[in-house]
C-alpha positions as CSV (number, residue, x, y, z in Angstrom):
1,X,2.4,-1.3,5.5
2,X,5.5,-1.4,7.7
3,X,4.6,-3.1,10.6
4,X,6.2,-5.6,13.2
5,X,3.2,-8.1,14.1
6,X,0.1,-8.9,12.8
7,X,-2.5,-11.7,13.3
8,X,-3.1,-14.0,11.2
9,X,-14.3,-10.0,-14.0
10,X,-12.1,-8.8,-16.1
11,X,-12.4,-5.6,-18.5
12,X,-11.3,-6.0,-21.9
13,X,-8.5,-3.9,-22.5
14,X,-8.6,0.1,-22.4
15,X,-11.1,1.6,-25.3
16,X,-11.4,5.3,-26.5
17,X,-14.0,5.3,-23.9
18,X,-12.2,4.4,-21.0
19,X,-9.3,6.6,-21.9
20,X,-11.6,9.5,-22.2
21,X,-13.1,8.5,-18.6
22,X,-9.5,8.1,-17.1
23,X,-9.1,12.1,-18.4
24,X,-12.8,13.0,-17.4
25,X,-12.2,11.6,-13.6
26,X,-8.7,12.3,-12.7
27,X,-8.6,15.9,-13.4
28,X,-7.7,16.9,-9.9
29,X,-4.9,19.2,-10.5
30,X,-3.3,17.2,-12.9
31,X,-1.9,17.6,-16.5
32,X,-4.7,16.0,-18.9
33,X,-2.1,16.0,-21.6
34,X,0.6,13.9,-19.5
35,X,-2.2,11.4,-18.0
36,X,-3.5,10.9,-21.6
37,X,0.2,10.0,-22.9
38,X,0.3,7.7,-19.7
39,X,-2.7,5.6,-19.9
40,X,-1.7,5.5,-24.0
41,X,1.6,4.2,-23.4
42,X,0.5,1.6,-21.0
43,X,-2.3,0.4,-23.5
44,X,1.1,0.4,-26.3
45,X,3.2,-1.7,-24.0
46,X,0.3,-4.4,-23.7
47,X,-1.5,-3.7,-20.1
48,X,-4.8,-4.5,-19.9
49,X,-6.9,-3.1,-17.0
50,X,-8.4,-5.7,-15.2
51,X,-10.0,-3.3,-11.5
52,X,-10.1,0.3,-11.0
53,X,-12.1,2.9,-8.9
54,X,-11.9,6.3,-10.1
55,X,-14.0,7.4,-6.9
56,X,-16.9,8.8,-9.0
57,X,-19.8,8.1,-6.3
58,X,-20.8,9.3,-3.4
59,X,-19.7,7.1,-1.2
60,X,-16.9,4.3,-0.9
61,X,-18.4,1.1,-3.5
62,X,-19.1,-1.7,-1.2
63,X,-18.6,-3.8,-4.0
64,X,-14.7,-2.7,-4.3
65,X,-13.5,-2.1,-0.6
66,X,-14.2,-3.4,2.8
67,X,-13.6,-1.5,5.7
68,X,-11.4,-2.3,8.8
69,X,-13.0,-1.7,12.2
70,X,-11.1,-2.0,14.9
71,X,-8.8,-0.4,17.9
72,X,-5.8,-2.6,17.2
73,X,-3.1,-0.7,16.3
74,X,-2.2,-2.2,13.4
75,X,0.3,-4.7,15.3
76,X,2.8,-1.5,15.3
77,X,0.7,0.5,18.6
78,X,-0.6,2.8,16.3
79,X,-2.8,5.4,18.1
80,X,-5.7,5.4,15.7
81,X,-9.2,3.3,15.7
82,X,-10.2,2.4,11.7
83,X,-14.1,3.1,11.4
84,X,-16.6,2.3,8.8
85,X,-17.8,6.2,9.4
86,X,-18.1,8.8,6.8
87,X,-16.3,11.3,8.2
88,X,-12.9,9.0,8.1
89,X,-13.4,8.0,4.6
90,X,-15.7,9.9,2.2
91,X,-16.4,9.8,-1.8
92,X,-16.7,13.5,-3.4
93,X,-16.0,15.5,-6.1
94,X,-13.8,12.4,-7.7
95,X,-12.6,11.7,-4.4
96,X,-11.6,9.3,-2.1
97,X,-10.6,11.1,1.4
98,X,-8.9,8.9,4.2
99,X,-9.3,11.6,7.5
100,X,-7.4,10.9,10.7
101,X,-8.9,12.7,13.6
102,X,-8.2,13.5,17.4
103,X,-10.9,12.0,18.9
104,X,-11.7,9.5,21.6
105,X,-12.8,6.6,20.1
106,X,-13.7,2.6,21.4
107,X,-13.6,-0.2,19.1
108,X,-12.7,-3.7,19.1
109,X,-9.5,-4.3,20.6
110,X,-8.3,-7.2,18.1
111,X,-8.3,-7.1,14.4
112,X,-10.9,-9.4,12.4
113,X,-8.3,-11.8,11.2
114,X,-8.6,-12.8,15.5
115,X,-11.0,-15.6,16.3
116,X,-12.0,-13.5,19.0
117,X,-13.0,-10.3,17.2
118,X,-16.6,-9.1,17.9
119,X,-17.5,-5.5,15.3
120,X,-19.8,-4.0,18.2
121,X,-16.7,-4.5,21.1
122,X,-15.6,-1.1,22.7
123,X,-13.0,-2.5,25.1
124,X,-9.9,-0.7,23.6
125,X,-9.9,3.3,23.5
126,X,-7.6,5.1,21.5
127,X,-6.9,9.1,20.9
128,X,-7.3,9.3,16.8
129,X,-9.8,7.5,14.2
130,X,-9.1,7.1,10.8
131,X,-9.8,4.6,8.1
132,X,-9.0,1.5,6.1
133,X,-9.8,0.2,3.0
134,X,-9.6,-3.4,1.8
135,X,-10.3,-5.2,-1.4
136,X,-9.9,-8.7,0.1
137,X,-12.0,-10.8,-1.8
138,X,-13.5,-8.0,-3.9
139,X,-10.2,-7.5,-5.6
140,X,-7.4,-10.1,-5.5
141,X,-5.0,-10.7,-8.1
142,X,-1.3,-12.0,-8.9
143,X,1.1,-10.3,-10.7
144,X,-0.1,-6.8,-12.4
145,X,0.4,-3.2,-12.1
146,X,-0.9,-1.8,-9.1
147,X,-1.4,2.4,-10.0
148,X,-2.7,4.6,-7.2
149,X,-2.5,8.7,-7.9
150,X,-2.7,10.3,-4.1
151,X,-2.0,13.3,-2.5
152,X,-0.5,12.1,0.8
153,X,-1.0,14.0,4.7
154,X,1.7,15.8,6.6
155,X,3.0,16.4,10.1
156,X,4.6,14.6,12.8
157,X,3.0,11.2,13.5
158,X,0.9,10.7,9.9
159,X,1.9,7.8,8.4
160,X,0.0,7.1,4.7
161,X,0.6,3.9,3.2
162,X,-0.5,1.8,-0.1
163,X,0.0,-1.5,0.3
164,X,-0.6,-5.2,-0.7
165,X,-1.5,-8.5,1.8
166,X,-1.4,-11.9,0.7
167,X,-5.2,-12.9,0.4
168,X,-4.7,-16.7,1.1
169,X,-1.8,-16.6,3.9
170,X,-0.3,-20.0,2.0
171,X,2.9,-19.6,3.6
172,X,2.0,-19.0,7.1
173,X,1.3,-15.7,8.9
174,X,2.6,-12.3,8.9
175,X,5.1,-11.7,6.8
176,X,5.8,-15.7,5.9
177,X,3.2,-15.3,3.6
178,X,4.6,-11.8,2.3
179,X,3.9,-7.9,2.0
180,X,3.9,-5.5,-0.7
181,X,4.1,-2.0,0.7
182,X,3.5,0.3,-2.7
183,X,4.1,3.7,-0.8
184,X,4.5,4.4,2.6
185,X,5.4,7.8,4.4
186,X,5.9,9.5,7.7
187,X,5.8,12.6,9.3
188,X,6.2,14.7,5.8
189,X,7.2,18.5,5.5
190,X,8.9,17.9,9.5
191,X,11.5,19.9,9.8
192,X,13.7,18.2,11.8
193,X,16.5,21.1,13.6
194,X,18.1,22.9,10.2
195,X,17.6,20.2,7.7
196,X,15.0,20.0,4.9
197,X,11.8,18.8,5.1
198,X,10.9,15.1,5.4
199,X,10.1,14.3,2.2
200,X,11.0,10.4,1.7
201,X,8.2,7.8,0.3
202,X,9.1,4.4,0.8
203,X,8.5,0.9,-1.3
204,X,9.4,-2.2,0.7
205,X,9.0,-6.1,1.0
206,X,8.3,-8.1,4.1
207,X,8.8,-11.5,3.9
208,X,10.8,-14.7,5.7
209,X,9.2,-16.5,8.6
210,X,6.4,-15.7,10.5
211,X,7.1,-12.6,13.6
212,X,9.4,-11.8,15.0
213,X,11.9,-13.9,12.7
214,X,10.7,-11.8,9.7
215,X,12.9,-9.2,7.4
216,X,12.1,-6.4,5.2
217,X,14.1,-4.7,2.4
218,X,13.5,-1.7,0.4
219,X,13.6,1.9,-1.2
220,X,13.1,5.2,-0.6
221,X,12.5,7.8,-2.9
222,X,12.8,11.5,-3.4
223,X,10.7,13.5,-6.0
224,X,13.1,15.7,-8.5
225,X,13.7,19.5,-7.7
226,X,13.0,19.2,-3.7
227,X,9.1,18.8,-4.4
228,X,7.1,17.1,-1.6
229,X,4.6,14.7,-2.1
230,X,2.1,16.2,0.2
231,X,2.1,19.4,-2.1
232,X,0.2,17.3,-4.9
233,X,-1.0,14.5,-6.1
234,X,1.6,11.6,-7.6
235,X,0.8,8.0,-9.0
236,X,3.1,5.2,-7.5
237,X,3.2,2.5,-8.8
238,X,4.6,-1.2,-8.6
239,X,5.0,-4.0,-11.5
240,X,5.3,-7.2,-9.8
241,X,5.7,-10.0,-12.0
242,X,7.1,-13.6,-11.5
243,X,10.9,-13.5,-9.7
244,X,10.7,-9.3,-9.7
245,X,8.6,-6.2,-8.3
246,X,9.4,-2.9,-9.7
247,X,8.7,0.4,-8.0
248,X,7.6,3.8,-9.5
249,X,6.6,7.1,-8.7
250,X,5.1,9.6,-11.9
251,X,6.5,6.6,-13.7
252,X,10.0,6.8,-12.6
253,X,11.4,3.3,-11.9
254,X,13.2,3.8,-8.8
255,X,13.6,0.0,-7.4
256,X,13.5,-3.5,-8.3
257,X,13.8,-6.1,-6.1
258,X,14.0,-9.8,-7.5
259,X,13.0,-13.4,-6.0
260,X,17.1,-14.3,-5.4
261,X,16.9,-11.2,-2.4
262,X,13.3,-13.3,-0.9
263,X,12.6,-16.4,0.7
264,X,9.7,-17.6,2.8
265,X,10.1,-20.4,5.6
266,X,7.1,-21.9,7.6
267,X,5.9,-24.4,9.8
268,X,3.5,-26.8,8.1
269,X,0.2,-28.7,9.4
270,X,2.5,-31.1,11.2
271,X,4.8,-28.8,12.8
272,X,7.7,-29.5,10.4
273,X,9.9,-26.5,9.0
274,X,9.1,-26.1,4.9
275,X,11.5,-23.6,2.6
276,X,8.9,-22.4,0.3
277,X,9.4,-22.6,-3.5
278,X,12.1,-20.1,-4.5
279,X,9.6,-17.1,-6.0
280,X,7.4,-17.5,-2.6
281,X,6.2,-15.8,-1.2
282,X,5.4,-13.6,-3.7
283,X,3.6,-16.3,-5.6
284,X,0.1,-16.2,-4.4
285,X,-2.9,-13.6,-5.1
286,X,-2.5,-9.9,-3.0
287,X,-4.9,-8.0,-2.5
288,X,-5.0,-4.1,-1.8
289,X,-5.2,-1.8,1.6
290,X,-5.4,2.0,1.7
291,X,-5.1,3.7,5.5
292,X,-3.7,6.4,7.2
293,X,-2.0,5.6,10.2
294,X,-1.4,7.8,13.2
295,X,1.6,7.5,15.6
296,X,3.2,3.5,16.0
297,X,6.8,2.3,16.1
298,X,7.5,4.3,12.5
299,X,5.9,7.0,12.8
300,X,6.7,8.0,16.1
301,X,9.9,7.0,16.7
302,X,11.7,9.2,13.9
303,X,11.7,12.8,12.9
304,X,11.0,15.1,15.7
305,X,9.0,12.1,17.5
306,X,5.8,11.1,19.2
307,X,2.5,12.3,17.7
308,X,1.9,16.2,17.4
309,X,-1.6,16.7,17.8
310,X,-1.6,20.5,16.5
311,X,-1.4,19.0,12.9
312,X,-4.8,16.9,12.9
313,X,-7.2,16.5,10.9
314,X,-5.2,15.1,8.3
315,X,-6.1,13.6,5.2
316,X,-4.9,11.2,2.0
317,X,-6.6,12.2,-1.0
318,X,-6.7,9.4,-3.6
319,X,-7.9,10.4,-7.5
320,X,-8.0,6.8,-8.7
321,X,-6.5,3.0,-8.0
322,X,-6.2,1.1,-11.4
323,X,-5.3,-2.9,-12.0
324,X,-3.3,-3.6,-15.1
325,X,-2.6,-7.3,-15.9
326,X,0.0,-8.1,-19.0
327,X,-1.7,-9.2,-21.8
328,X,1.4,-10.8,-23.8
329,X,1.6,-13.3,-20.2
330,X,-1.4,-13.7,-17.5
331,X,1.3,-16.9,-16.0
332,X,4.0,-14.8,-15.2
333,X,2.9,-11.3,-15.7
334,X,6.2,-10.6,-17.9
335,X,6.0,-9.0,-21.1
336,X,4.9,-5.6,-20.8
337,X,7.1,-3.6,-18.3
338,X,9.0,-1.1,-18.3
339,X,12.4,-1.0,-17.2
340,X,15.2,1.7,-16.3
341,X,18.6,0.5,-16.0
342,X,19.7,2.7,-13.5
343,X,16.7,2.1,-10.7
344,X,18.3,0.4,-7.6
345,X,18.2,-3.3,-7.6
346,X,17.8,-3.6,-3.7
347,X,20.0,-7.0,-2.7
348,X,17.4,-8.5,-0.5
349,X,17.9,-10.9,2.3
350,X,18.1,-14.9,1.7
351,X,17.8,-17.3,4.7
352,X,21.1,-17.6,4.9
353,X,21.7,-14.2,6.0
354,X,19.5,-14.5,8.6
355,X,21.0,-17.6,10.1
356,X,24.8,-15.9,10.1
């Protein structure tokens, strides 16, 4: 998730079965027929799912997804506390639904990556809750293909995202050690004086040195024929394998972005400045997040501005989140993507850049 600080068993490959369950659970205004040819042709190019939730419960699976509790703000003074309640993230009907609400709410005022942090602290109040969910530890992985089919919020000051964290911060913290964001939007269907509605999702890489000496490059995307994503639901997608990431949306390959275009520096144990190895950061095992956001320096700052609270409650509705792996290359996770010679090939940023 675009932000500008920030603390510090497998399944063998896809049966009959499991194909039949993939059409059984994501039927949620969708075209069986295309998500049959889908989940076919990854199973043809080699993919192998590895994690998925198809939200089939009644409530989020504890043994998938931790929640984040906390006031914080997300290091970007976002105006929403994450809760562990119900009524922020629920389980129905094949569901998962993230809720941001206007509400006072008091939480802990640090996030639990913070030495400090205490769950039952109320010392920071903010005017929205919402929710986060986190596979950290429960779901950690490097390289593979990362699918999430969601139907995303709108208004001014909602701001989805799908994203990935380093679990083991081996290069130092935020974003030395890296960021995947999958999908992020804000403020969609705004109309902004006379032109169209916002409509942009955006895939992006945060990397470099630890904040504020960090960069970011990336993507954004428009669905064909002036559709808007928080109409209905869309899979985005990345395929991150050694030295590239690939992004998608309804399996259009709209970005790649390749290791020449990252770089990681950090300070080491005894205070000395290390250049990382040339693929770092994005080297290590990532893990997954899935919030809304309310307000913060995105969000708020664009579009028509500030938070309109008129719009809330707002929800992200997520059908499924599947984990492919290759199965032709666990090393370098190579071998089974696929690849449209006319997606962007975002240049990046090298550590030279940032020293001119």
């Amino acid at each position: 998730m675009t932000h500008f600080a920030n603390n510090n068993s497998l399944l063998p490959g896809l049966t009959v079965f499991t194909l039949a369950s993939f059409i059984l659970s994501g039927c949620h205004s969708v075209d069986t027929e295309s998500q049959t040819q889908t989940a076919t042709s990854l199973v043809n190019s080699g993919w192998q799912i590895v994690w998925q939730d198809e939200f089939d419960g009644n409530a989020v699976n504890a043994n998938k997804w931790s929640f984040a509790v906390d006031c914080y703000g997300g290091g970007n003074n976002e105006a929403q506390c994450y809760t562990a309640r119900a009524k922020n993230a629920s389980v129905a009907d094949g569901l998962l639904t993230i809720t941001a609400i206007k509400e006072r709410f008091s939480g802990p005022a640090v996030n639990d990556s913070d030495p400090s942090y205490e769950v039952n602290d109320t010392s920071k109040t903010l005017d929205y809750t919402s929710a986060r969910l986190v596979s950290k530890n429960k779901g950690d992985w490097k390289y593979g293909r990362f699918e999430i089919r969601a139907k995303l919020p709108q208004g001014q000051g909602t701001w989805p995202a799908i994203w990935m964290l380093p679990t083991d911060w081996v290069y130092g913290p935020w974003a030395g050690s890296g960021e995947i964001d999958i999908m992020e939007a804000v403020n969609l269907k705004v109309v902004v004086e006379d032109s169209a509605p916002v409509s942009a999702v955006h895939g992006t890489l945060h990397y470099g040195k630890q904040w504020p000496n960090n960069v970011y490059t990336g993507q954004e995307y428009h669905l064909a024929n002036g559709v808007n994503p928080a109409d209905d639901f869309h899979v985005y997608a990345v395929e991150w394998q050694q030295d590239e990431i690939r992004w998608y949306v309804d399996d259009v390959h709209f970005a790649t972005q390749r290791s020449p275009g990252w770089y990681s520096q950090y300070v080491d144990d005894k205070g000395e400045t290390v250049n990382a190895p040339n693929d770092a950061p994005f080297n290590q095992p990532f893990h997954l997040l899935l919030n809304l956001a309310v307000g913060g320096d995105w969000a708020a700052n664009v579009h028509n501005k500030g938070i309109d609270p008129e719009v809330f409650p707002q929800s992200m509705l997520v059908d499924y989140v599947r984990v492919y792996q290759c199965g032709d290359s666990s090393t370098t996770g190579a071998g089974c993507e696929t690849i449209d010679e006319d997606a962007q090939l975002v240049s990046g940023k090298t550590l030279t850049d940032t020293i001119q």
